[in-house]
N, C-alpha and C positions, 0 to 999 in steps of 0.2 A: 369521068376521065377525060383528061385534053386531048384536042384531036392530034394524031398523029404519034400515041406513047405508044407500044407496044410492050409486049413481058421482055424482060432484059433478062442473060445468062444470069444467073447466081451463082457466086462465085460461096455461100456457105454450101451451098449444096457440092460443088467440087472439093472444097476444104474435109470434108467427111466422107466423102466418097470412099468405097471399099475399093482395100488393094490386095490383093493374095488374100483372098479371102476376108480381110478382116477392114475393121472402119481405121480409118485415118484418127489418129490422137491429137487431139489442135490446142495450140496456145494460146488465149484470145486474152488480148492487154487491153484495158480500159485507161483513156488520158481523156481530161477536161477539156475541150474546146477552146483557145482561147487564154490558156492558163502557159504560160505566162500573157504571150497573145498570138495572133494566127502566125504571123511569123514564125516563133517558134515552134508555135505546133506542127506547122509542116515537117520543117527540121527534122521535131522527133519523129512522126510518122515516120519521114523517108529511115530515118534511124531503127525502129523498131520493126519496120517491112524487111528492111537488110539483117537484121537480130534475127528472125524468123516468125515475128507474130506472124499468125496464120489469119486472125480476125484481130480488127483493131476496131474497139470502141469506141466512139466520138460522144462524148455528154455536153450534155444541151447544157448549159448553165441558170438556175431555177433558183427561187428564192427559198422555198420552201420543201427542200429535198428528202424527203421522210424517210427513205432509204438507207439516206448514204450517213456514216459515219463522219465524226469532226473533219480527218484529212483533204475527201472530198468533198466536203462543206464546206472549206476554206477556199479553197481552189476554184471554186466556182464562183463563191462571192467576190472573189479575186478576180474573175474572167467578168462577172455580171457590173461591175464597176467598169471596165473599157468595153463596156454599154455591148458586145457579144450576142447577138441573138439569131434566134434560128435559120430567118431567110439568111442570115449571112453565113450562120455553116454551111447551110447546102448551097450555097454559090460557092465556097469553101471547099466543100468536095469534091466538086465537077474539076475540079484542076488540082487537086491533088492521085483522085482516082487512077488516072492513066499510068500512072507512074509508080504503081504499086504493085504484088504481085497478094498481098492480103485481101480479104474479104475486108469491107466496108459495114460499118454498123451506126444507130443514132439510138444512142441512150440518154427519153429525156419524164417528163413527167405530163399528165395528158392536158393539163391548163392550157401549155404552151402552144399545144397542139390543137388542139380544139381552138383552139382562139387566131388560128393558123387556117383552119379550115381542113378538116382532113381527106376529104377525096382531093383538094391542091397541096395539103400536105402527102401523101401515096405518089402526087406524080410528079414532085417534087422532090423526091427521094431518086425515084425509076430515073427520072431526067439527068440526075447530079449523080446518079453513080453511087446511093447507099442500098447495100444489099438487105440488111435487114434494122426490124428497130424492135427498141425494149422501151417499155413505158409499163414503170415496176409502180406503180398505182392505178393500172389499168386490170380490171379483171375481166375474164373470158364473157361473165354473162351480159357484160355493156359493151361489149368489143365489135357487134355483127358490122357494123357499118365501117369501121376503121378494115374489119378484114376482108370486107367484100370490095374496097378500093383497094386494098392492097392486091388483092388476092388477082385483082385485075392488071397490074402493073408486073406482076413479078418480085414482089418485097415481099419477105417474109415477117411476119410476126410472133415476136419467141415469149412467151409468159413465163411465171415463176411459178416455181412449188418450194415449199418448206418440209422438215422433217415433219412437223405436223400435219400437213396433208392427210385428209384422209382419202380413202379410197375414190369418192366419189369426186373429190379436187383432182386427183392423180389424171381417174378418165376423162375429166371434162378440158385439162390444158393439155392431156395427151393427143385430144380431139382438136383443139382449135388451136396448138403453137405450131409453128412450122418453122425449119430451118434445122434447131436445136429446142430442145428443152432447160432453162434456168432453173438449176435447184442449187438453193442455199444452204452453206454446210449448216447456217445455225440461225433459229428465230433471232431477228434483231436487224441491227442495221449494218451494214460493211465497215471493213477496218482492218489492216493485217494483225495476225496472231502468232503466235509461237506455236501454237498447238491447233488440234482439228477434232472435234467427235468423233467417234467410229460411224461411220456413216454408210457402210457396206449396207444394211437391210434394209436404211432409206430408200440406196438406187436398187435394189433389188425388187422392193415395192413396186416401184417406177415403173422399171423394165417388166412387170408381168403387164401391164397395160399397155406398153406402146415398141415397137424399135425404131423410134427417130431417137437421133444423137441426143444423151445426156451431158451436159456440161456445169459444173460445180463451183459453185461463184461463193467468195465473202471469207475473207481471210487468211488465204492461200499468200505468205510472204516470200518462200526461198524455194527452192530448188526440190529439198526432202520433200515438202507439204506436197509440192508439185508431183512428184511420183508417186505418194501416197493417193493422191487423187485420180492421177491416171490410171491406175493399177484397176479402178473400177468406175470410173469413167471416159466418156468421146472425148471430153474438151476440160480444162483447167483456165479459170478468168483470173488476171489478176489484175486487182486495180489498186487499192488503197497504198502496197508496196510501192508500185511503180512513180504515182503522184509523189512520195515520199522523198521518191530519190529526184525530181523536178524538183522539188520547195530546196531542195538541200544546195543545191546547184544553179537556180532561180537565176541568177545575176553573172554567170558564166561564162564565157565563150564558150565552153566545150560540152555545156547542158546538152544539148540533142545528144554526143559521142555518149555521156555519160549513162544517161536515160537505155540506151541502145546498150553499152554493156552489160546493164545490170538483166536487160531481157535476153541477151544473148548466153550469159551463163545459168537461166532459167532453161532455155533451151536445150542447151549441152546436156542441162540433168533430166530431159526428158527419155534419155536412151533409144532415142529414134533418130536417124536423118531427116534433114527436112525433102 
């Protein structure tokens, strides 16, 4: 760790925070890095800070995205072409950070990172103001060193479960994610959908192992999805919708305004104030 980082607030730990008893419900929007380009991106940010995202996802832009479905695989190769890369997000952040009231996040794939260096990537994070990161091809049992830098900075590390989890997957990310838990409504890669599994005995499974926040990523595109998901989860991710409505508007002036509405009447259907 560099001299002089210290643990910095975390701002997903206030996002979940219990109120009158009960956890905080969060919206967490995922946007590409860079897509169209930082310019823009700011934009949306400040756009979808003001909409109510609670967590805003920043993805790292990667050649080989094994996650993500077609939408965000364009959109990155779109960002990875105005040559985009990580040191320049996280200088990226540090000035966009102050002027949020969202949690900060870095969603990228672990090459990038590793090849970054990760005890200067952890305090390169703390430094620039991202609260936590997802590196959705990282698993728990090769993580000790990424989380023992992190764990020394104040950046959380959030892993993924699937419906297929089994038990012993459940307790081993329930043991080593912090922040939130990532579970995916459906094996595969992300994308929005019309429809959702019944995923009630999923989180059910979950939650006999741990009570850190549950949050339900991968296909979630409107509003209904959206309460369906909160009705039994902390947090609702939406990303492949949201990218959707970018590409659509790509060439705009009012791209950021537009991006920001469509997350603002995600909000409204959450039946909570922010």
């Amino acid at each position: 760790m560099s001299a002089g980082i210290s643990k910095q607030a975390n701002r997903i730990d206030e996002k979940f925070s219990i109120l009158n008893g009960e956890r905080k419900k969060n919206l967490i929007v995922y946007i590409t890095a860079g897509y169209p380009d930082l310019a823009a991106t700011e934009k949306i940010i400040y756009a979808l800070d003001l909409a109510g995202a609670d967590i805003i996802e920043l993805g790292i832009p990667f050649s080989d995205p094994v996650a993500d479905g077609p939408t965000i695989q364009e959109s990155g190769q779109y960002a990875l072409k105005k040559h985009i890369n990580l040191a320049e997000i996280l200088k990226f952040a540090s000035k966009v950070k102050p002027n949020i009231s969202a949690a900060l996040t870095l969603m990228g794939y672990y090459n990038s990172i590793l090849q970054f260096g990760l005890e200067r990537f952890a305090s390169s994070c703390a430094e620039n103001g991202i609260d936590g990161i997802i590196i959705p091809d990282l698993i728990p049992e090769e993580s000790a060193k990424l989380l023992k830098a992190a764990k020394a900075v104040g950046v959380k590390v959030i892993f993924f479960l699937a419906p297929t989890s089994d038990a012993a997957r459940i307790k081993l990310v329930a043991e080593k994610s912090s922040g939130f838990i990532y579970c995916v409504t459906v094996a595969g890669i992300t994308g929005a959908r019309t429809a959702l599994p019944d995923f009630r005995k999923y989180v059910a499974r979950v939650r006999k192992f741990t009570d850190k926040p549950i949050a339900l990523g991968f296909g979630i595109s409107d509003a209904k999805l959206l309460r369906k998901v909160l009705k039994h989860a902390d947090g609702a991710i939406v990303g492949s919708a949201v990218i959707k409505v970018i590409t659509r508007n790509l060439h705009k002036k009012d791209l950021a305004e537009k991006t920001g509405s469509f997350v603002s009447q995600l909000r409204k259907g959450m039946n909570r104030p922010r």
